[in-house]
N, C-alpha and C positions, 0 to 999 in steps of 0.2 A: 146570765139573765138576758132576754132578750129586749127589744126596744119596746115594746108592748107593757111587757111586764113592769117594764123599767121606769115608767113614767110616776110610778106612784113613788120612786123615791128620787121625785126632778131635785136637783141642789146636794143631793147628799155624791160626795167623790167616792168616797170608800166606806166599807164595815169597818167598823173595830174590832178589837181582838175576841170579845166576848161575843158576838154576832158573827164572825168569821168561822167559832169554833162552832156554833150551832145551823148554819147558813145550809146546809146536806140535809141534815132534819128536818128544818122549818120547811124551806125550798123542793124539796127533790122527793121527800119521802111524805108518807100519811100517817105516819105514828103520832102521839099523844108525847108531848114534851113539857116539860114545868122549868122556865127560868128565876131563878131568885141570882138576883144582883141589886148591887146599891140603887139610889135616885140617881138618876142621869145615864146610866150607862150604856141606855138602850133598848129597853126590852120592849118598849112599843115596834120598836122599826122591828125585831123577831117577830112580834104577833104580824105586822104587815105583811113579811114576808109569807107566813103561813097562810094568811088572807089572800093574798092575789096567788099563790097554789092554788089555791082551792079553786077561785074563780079560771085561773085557766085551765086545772083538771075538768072542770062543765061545762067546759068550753063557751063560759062568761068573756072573756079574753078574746076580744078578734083575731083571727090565724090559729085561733088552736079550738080544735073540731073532736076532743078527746069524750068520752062517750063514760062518764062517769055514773053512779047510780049515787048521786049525791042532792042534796038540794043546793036553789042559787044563792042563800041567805048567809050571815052572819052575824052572829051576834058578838058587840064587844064591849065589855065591860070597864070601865075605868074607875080610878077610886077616885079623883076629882074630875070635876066640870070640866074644869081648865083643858085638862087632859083630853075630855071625852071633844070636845068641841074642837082642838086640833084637830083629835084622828077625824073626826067630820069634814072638817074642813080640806085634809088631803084627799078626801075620794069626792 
């Protein structure tokens, strides 16, 4: 990931195993993915990573001029506030 992309997860050193195995998916690819895992294990930071694809696929993401036929928006869903006003709060 580059340093661009890379700011949305400032503090975080590494993925874990379960974000590791999905990271090709979320990251690289455009396909439609469903994670089900415990509380804690991550699956926000999978959704981010599919979120800043996308923005650098339409070339939202300064340095990347990729000519997508997408829109610039996103929508994300959380099932608490709590939740929802982190993922806010990193972008």
């Amino acid at each position: 990931m580059d340093q661009e992309c890379g700011k949305a997860f400032e503090g975080t050193r590494s993925l874990n195993p379960m974000q590791s195995t999905v990271f090709e998916t979320a990251f690289h690819r455009r396909d439609n993915i469903l994670v089900c895992a415990p509380t804690g294990a991550g699956k926000t930071n999978v959704a981010l990573l599919s979120v800043i694809s996308h923005f650098r696929d339409v070339g939202l993401i300064r340095g990347h001029d990729n000519d997508v036929d997408t829109g610039g928006k996103v929508v994300y869903i959380a099932p608490m506030k709590a939740l929802a006003q982190e993922v806010v709060e990193k972008f």
